[in-house]
FIPALUM-54011 format. One record per residue (C-alpha): residue number from 0; residue in one letter; z, x, y. Coordinates in nm, 3 decimals. Each point is the difference from the previous one (the first is absolute). Layout:
BEGIN
+-----+----+---------+---------+---------+
:   i : aa :       Z :       X :       Y :
+-----+----+---------+---------+---------+
: NUM :  A :       Z :       X :       Y :
...
+-----+----+---------+---------+---------+
END
This chain:
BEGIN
+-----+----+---------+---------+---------+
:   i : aa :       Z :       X :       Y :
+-----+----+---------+---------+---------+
:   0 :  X :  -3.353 :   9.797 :  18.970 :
:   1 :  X :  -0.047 :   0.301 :  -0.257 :
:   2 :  X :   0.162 :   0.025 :  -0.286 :
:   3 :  X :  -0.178 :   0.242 :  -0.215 :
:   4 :  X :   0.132 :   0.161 :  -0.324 :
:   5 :  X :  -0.169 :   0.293 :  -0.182 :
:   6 :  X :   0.048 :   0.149 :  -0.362 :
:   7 :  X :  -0.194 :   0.349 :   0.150 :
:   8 :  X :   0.016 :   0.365 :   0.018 :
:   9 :  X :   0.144 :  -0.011 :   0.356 :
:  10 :  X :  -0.189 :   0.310 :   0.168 :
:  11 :  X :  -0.386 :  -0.170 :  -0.077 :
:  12 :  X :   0.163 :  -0.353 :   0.151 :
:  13 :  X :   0.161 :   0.184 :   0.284 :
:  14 :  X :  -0.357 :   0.146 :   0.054 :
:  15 :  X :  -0.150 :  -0.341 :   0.012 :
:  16 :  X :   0.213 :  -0.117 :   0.279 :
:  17 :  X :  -0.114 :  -0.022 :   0.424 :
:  18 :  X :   0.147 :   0.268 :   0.168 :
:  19 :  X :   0.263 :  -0.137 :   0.257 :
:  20 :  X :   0.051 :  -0.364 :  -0.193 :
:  21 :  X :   0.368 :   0.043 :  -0.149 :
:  22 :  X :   0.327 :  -0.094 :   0.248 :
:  23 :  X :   0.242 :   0.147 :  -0.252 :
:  24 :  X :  -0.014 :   0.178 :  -0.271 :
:  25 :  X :   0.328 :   0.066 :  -0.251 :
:  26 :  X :  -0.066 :   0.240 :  -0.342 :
:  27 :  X :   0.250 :   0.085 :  -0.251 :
:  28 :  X :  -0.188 :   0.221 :  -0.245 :
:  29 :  X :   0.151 :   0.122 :  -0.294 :
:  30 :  X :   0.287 :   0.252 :   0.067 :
:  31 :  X :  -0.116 :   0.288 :  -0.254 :
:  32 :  X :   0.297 :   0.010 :  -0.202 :
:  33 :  X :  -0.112 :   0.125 :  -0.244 :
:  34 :  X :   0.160 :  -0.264 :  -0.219 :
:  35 :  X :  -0.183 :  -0.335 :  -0.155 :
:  36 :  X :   0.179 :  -0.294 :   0.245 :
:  37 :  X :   0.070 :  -0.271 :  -0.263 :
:  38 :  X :   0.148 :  -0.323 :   0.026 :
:  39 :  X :   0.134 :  -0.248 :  -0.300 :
:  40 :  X :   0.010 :  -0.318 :   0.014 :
:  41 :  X :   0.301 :  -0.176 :  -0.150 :
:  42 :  X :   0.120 :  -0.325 :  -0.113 :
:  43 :  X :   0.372 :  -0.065 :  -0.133 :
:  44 :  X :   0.066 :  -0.360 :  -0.192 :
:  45 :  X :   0.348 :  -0.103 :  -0.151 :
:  46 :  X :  -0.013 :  -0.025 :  -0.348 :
:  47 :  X :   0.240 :   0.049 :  -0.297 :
:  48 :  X :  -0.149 :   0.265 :  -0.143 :
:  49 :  X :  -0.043 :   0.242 :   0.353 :
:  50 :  X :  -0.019 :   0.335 :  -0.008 :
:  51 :  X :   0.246 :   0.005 :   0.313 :
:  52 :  X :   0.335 :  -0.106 :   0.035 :
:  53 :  X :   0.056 :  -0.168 :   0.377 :
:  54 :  X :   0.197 :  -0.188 :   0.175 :
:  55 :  X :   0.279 :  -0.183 :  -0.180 :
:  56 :  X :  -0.090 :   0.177 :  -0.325 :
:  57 :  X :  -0.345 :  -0.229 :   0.032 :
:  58 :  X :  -0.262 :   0.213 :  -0.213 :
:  59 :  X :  -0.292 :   0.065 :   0.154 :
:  60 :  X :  -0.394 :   0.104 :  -0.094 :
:  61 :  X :  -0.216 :   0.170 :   0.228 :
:  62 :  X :  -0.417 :   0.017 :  -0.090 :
:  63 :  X :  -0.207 :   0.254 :   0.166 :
:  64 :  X :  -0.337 :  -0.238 :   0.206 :
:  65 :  X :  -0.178 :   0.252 :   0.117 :
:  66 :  X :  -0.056 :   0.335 :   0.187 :
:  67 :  X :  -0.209 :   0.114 :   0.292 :
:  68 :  X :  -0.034 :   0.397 :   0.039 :
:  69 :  X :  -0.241 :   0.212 :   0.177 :
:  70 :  X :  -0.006 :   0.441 :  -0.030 :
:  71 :  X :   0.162 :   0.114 :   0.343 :
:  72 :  X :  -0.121 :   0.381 :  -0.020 :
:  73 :  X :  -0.328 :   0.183 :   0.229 :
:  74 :  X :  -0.075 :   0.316 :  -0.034 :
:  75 :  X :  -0.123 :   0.014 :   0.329 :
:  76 :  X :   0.159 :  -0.269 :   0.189 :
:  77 :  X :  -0.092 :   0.092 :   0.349 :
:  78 :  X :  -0.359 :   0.027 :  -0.094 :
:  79 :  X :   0.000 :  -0.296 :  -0.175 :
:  80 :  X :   0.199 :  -0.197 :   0.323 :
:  81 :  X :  -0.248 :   0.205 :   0.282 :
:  82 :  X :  -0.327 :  -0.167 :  -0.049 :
:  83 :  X :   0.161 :  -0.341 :  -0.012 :
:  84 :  X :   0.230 :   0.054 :   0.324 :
:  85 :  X :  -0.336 :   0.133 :   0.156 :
:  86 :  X :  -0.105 :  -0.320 :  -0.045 :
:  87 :  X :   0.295 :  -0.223 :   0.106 :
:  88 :  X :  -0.001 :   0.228 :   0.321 :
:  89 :  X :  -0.445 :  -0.142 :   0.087 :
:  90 :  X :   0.109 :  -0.341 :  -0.131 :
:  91 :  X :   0.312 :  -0.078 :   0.248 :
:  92 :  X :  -0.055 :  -0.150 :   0.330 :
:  93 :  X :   0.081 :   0.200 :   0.333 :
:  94 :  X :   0.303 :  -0.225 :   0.039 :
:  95 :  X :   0.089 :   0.024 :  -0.384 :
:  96 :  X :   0.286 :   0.187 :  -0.218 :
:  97 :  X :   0.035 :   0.129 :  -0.348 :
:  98 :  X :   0.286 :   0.009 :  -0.180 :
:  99 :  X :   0.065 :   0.209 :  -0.275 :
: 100 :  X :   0.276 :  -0.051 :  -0.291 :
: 101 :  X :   0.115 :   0.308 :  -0.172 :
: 102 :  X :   0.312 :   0.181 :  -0.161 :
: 103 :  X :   0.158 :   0.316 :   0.040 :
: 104 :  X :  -0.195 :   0.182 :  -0.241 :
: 105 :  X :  -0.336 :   0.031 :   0.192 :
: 106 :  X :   0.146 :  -0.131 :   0.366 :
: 107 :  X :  -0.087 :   0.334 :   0.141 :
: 108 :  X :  -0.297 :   0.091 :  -0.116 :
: 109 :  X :  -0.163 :  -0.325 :   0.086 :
: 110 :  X :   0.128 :  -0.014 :   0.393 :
: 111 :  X :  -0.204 :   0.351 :   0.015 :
: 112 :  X :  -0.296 :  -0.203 :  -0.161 :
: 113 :  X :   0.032 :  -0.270 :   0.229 :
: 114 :  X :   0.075 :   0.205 :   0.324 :
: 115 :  X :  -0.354 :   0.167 :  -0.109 :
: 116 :  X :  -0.170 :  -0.331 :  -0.009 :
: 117 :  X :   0.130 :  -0.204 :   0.306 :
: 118 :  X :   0.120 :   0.241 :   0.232 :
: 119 :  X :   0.429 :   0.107 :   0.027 :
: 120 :  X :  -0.031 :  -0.228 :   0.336 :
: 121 :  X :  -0.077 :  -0.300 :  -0.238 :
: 122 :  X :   0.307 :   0.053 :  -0.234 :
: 123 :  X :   0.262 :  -0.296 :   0.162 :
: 124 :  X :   0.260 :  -0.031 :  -0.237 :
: 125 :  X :   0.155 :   0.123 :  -0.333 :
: 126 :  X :   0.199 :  -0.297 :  -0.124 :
: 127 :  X :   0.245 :   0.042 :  -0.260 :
: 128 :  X :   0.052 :  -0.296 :  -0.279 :
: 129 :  X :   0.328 :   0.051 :  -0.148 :
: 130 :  X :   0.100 :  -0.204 :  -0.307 :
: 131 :  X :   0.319 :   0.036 :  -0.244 :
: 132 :  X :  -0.109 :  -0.095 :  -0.319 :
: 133 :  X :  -0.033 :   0.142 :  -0.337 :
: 134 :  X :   0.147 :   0.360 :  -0.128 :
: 135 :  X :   0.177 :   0.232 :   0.131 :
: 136 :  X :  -0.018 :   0.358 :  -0.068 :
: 137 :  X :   0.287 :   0.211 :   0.032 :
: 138 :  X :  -0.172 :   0.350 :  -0.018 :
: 139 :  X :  -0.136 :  -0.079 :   0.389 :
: 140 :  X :   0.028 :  -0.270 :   0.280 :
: 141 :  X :  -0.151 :  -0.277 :  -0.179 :
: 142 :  X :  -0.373 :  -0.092 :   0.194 :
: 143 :  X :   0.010 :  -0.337 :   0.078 :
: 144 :  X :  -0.253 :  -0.032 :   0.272 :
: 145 :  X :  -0.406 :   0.010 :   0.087 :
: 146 :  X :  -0.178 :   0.105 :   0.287 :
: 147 :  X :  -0.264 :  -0.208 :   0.131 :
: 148 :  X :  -0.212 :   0.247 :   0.303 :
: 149 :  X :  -0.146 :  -0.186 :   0.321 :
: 150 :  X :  -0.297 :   0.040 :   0.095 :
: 151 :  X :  -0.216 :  -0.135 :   0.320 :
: 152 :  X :  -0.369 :   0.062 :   0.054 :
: 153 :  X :   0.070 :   0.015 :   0.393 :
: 154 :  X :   0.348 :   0.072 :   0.109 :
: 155 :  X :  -0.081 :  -0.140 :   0.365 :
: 156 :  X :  -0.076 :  -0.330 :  -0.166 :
: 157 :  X :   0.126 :  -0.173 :  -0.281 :
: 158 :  X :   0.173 :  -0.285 :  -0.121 :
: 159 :  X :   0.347 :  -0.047 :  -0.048 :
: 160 :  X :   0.203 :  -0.304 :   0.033 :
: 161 :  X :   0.300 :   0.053 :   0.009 :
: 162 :  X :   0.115 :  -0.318 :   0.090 :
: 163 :  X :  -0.145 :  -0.202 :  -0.290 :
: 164 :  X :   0.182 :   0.259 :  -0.263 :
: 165 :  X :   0.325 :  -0.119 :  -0.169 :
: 166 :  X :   0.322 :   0.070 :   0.175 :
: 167 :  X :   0.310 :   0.215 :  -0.138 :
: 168 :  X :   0.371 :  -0.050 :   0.079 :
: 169 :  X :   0.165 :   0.235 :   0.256 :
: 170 :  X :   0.261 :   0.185 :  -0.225 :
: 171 :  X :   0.231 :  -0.041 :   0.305 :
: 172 :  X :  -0.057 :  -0.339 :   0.166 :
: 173 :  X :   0.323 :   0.029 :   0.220 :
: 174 :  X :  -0.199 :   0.296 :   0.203 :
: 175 :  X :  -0.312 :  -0.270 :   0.137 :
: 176 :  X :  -0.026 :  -0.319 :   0.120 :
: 177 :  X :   0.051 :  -0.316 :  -0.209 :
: 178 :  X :  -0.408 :  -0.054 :   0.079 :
: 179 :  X :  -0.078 :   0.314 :  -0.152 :
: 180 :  X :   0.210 :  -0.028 :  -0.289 :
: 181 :  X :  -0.082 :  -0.280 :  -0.071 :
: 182 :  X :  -0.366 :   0.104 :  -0.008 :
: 183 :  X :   0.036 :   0.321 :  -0.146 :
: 184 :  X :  -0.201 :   0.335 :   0.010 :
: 185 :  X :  -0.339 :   0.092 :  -0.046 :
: 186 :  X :   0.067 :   0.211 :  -0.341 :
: 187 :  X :   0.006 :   0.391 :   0.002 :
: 188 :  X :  -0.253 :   0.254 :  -0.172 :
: 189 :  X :   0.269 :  -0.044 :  -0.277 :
: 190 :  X :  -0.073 :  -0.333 :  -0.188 :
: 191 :  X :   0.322 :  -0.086 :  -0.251 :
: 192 :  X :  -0.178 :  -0.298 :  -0.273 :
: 193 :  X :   0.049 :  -0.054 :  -0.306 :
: 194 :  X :  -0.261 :   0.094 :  -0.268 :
: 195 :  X :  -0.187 :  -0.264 :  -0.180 :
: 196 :  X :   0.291 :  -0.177 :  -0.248 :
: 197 :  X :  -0.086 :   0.032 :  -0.339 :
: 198 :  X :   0.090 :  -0.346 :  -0.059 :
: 199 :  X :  -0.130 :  -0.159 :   0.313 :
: 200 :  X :  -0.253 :  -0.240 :   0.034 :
: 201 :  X :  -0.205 :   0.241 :   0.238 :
: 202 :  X :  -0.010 :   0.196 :  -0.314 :
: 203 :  X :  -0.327 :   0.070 :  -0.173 :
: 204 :  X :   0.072 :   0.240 :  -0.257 :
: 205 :  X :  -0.246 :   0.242 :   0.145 :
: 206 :  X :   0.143 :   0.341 :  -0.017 :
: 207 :  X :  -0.013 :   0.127 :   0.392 :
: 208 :  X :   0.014 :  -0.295 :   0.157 :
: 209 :  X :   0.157 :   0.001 :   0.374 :
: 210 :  X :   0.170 :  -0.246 :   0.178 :
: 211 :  X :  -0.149 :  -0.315 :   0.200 :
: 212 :  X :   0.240 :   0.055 :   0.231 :
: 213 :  X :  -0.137 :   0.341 :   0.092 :
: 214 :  X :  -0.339 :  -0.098 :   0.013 :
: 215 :  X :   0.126 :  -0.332 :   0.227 :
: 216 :  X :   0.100 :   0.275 :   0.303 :
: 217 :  X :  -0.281 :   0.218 :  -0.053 :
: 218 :  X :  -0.228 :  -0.317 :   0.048 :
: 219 :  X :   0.169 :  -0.160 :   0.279 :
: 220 :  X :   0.054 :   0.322 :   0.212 :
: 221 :  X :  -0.331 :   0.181 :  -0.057 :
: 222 :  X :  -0.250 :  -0.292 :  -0.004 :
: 223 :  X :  -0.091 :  -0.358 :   0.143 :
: 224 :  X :  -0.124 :  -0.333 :  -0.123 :
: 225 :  X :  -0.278 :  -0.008 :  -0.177 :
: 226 :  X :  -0.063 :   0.356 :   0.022 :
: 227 :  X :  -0.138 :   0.193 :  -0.307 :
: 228 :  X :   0.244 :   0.251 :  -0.216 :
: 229 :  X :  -0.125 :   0.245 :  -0.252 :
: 230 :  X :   0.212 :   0.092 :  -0.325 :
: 231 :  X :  -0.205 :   0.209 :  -0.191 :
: 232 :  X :   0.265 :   0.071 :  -0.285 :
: 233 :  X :   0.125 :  -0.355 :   0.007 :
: 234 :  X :   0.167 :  -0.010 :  -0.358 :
: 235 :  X :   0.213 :  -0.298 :  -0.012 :
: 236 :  X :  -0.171 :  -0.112 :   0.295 :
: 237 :  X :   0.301 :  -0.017 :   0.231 :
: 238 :  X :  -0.164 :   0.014 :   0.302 :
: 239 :  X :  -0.237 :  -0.266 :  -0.069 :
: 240 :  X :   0.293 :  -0.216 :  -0.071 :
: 241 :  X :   0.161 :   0.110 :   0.373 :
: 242 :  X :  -0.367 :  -0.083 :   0.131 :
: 243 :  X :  -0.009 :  -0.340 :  -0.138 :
: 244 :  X :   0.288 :  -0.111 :   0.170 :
: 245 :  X :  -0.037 :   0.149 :   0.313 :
: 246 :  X :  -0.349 :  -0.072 :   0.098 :
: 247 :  X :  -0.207 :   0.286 :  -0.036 :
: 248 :  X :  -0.377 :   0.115 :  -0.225 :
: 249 :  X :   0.067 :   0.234 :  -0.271 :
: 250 :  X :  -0.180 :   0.233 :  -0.216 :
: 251 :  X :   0.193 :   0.128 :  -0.317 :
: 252 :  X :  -0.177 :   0.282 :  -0.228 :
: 253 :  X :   0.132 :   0.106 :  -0.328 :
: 254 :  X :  -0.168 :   0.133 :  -0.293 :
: 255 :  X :   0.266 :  -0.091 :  -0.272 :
: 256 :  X :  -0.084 :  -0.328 :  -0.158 :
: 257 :  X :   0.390 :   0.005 :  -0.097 :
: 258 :  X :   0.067 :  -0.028 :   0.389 :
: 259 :  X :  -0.305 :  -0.307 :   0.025 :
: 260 :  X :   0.169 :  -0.130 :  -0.276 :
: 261 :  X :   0.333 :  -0.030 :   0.242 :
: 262 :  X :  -0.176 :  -0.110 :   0.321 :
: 263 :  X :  -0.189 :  -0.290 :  -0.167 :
: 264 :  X :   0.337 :  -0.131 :  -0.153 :
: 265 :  X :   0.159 :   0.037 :   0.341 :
: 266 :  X :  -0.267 :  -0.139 :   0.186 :
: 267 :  X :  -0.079 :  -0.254 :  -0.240 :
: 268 :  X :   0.065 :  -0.332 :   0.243 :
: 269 :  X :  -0.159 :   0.210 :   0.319 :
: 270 :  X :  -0.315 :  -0.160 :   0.151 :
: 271 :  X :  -0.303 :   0.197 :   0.063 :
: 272 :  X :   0.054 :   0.319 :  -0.164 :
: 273 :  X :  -0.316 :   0.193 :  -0.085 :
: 274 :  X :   0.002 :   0.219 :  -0.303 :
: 275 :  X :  -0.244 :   0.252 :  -0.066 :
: 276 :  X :  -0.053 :   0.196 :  -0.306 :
: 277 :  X :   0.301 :  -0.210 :  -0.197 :
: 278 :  X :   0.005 :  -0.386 :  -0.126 :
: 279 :  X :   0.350 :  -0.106 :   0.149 :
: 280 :  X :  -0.027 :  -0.281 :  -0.306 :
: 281 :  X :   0.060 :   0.311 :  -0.244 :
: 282 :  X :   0.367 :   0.037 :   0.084 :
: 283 :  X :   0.108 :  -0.374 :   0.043 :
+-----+----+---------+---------+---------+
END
């Protein structure tokens, strides 16, 4: 089984690959912010002389470990997104889909891009993640969602199983059967989870890092055992870790060695893991 991981400029990589070879692709690229996306690491120990006062009048110290943080701003995002999409597009197999993770800032623009590419019959879904977590502005309704685009490379034939993907509850279980509610519902194009906690153990202190248990339904639903998924902005390498436990080949592409540095921590017990322009052994 694959399991490749690259520290790469993903468009030469993407270049290199057989047309038709990939089941499933899923990309989050940056968002173009505009901002730097920065995440702190912090640890908080009891002792006497804390800078913190906490529970029960305890005091508390708190000592900065470390910080991961990337620039989030293109000039020219959709020419710097085109080429690569071009690419994802030759590289998917005629029964494959893409999925694309994106905010509300560039949404748009990019469905235009990507109704270009594959064709408007190929777009299947918009799904909507909604979280609640973090601040709230009160100048505006507060934007507490993404929007991950669906795309197929045939929309006669693709794969979708929507029997293998996690079930919801009915919000009115009186209105079916017991059967059904006990079951539950194939979820929505709304997904409600929770965003990665901050103190979690899923946590990896990398500054965009998405959920497992997105990347879980994306997997199951959109691809089979042992088939071969594509992340070619992996960062924290979330959808390696869905691919390791549920079966399937993986190639991951990054060209941070901040976001290497993450994977080979988090994939540090994995067997048969293939790293190519990065020593794994540097981060451990």
């Amino acid at each position: 089984m694959l399991r490749a991981i690259y520290l790469a400029d993903n468009l030469p990589l993407l270049k290199s690959l057989e047309s038709a070879s990939v089941d499933l692709i899923y990309v989050d690229p940056p968002f173009n912010t505009g901002r730097v996306q920065r995440h702190t690491r912090l640890v908080t120990r009891r002792v006497e002389s804390g800078d913190r006062t906490g529970f029960q009048g305890h005091r508390y110290a708190t000592e900065r470990i470390g910080e991961q943080s990337f620039p989030d701003s293109h000039d020219d995002y959709l020419g710097f997104l085109k080429p690569r999409l071009r690419e994802a597009h030759r590289v998917l197999s005629d029964t494959g889909t893409l999925y694309f993770h994106i905010d509300y800032r560039e949404v748009h623009y990019c469905k235009v891009l990507l109704d270009e590419i594959f064709g408007r019959a190929s777009f299947l879904n918009e799904v909507i993640w909604a979280y609640d977590y973090g601040a709230r502005t009160s100048r505006r309704w507060p934007p507490k969602h993404d929007n991950i685009l669906v795309y197929v490379k045939n929309p006669q034939h693709y794969t979708f199983n929507a029997d293998a993907v996690d079930r919801i509850p009915y919000m009115a279980p009186g209105l079916v059967s017991p059967e059904k509610a006990a079951r539950g519902k194939l979820p929505t194009d709304t997904w409600w989870h929770t965003i990665v906690p901050t103190s979690g153990k899923e946590r990896t202190g990398y500054p965009t890092q998405k959920p497992l248990g997105i990347l879980r339904r994306i997997v199951l639903a959109s691809s089979n055992p042992g088939d071969l998924v594509l992340d070619f902005f992996a960062g924290s390498g979330t959808t390696g870790a869905a691919c390791l436990e549920l079966g399937r080949s993986f190639i991951l592409v990054d060209q941070s060695p901040q976001a290497l540095g993450v994977m080979a921590k988090r994939f540090a017990e994995a067997e048969g893991i293939a790293w190519y322009g990065y020593d794994p052994a540097v981060a451990r």
